[in-house]
C-alpha positions as CSV (number, residue, x, y, z in Angstrom):
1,X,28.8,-17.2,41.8
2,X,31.8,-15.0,42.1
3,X,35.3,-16.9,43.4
4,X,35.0,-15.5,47.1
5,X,31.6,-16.9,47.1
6,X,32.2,-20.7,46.0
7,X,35.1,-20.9,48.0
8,X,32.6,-20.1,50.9
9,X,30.0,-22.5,49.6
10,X,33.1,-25.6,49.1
11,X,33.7,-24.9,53.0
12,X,30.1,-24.7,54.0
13,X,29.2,-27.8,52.2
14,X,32.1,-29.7,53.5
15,X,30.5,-33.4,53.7
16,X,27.2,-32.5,51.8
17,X,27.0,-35.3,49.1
18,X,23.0,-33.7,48.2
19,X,22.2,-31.4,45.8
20,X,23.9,-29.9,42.8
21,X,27.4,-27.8,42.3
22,X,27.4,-25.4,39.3
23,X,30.2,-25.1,36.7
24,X,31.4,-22.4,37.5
25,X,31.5,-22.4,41.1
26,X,33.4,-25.9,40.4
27,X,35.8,-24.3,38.5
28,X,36.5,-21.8,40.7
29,X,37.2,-24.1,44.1
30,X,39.3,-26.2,41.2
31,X,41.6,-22.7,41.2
32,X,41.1,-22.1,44.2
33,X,42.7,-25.7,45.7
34,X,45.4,-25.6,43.1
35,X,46.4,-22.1,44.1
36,X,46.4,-22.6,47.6
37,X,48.5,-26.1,47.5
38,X,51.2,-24.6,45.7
39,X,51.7,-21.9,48.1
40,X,51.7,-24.2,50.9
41,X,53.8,-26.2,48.7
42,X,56.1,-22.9,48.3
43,X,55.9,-21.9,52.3
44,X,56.4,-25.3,53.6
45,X,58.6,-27.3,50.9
46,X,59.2,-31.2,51.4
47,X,62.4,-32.7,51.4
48,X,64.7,-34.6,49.5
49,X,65.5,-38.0,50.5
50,X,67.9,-40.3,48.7
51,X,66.7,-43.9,48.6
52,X,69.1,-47.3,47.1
53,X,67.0,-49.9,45.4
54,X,68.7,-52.7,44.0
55,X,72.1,-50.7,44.1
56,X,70.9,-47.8,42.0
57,X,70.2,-44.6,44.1
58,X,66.9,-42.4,43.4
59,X,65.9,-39.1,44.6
60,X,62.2,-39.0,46.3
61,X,60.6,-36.3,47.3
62,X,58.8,-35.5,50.7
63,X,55.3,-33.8,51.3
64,X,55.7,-31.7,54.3
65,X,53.5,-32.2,57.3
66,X,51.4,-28.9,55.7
67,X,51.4,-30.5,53.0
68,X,50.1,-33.8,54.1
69,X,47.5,-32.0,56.7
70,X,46.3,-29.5,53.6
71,X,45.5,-32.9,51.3
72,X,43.4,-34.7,54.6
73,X,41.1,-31.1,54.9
74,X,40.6,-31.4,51.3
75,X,40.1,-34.8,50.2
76,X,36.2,-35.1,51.8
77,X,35.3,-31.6,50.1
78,X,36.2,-32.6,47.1
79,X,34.8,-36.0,46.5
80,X,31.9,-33.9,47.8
81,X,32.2,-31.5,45.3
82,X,32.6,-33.8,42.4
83,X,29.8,-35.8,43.2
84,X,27.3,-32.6,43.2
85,X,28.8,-31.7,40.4
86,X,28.2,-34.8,38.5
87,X,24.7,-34.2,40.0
88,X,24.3,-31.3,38.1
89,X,24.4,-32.8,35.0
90,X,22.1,-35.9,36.1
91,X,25.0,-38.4,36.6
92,X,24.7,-40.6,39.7
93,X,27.5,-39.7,42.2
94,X,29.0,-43.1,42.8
95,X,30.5,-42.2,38.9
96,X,33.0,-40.3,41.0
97,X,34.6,-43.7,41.1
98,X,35.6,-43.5,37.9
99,X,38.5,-41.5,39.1
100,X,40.4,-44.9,40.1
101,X,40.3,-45.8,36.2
102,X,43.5,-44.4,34.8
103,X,43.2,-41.9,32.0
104,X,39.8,-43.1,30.9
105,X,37.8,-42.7,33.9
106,X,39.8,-39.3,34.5
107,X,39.0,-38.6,31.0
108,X,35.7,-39.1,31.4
109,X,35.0,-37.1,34.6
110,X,37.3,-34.1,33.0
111,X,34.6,-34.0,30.1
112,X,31.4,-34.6,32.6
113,X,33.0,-31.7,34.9
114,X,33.1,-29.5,31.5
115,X,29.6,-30.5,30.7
116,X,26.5,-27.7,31.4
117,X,24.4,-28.0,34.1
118,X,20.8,-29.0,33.0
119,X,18.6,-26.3,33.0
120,X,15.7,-27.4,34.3
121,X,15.3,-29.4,38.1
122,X,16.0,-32.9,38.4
123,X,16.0,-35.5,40.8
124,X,19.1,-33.3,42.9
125,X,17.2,-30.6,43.5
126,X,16.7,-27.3,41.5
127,X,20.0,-25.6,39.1
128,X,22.0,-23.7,41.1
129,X,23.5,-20.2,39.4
């Protein structure tokens, strides 16, 4: 699948936790989200906003409301898309959780994510190309 074409497919799937996600069309949405936030991030920058803690003043930054309405369209995909992805490989999709375990867990779902498809059909359905 081409990047035009899994960009299409992340869309179309947009809640669909069922069936399987290939490597490569993974990949590509990955690219495709990362692009696409930093040129919102570029069009529509956040702020600056000095904040006093204790005496001691710190510089935070602020998502802009783009920002902040790009992350909310994405978020459901994307657990989507992990879960079929981990799918793929014949991992159960609550392992998405794993994500809320610091380094390890993202560790481990960075090396699942790199992982081949299996070849053959499994209990998600048949590979996908």
């Amino acid at each position: 699948m081409n990047f035009v074409d899994s960009i299409k497919a992340y869309w179309r799937g947009y809640a669909n936790f069922h069936g399987r996600t290939s490597k490569k069309t993974f990949w590509w949405t990955i690219l495709f989200l990362v692009l696409a936030g930093m040129a919102i991030g570029i069009i529509f920058p956040g702020g600056m906003h000095m904040q006093e803690v204790m005496g001691y003043q710190f510089s935070t930054r602020e998502d802009s409301a783009m920002q902040n309405l790009w992350s909310v369209a994405t978020f459901l995909p994307s657990i989507a898309l992990g879960v079929r992805r981990l799918q793929d490989i014949g991992k159960p999709g609550p392992y998405m959780w794993f994500v809320l375990l610091p380094v390890v867990g993202w560790i481990l779902l960075l090396v699942w994510f790199l992982t081949p498809g299996q070849p053959e059909a499994n209990k998600d359905g048949e590979p996908v190309a």
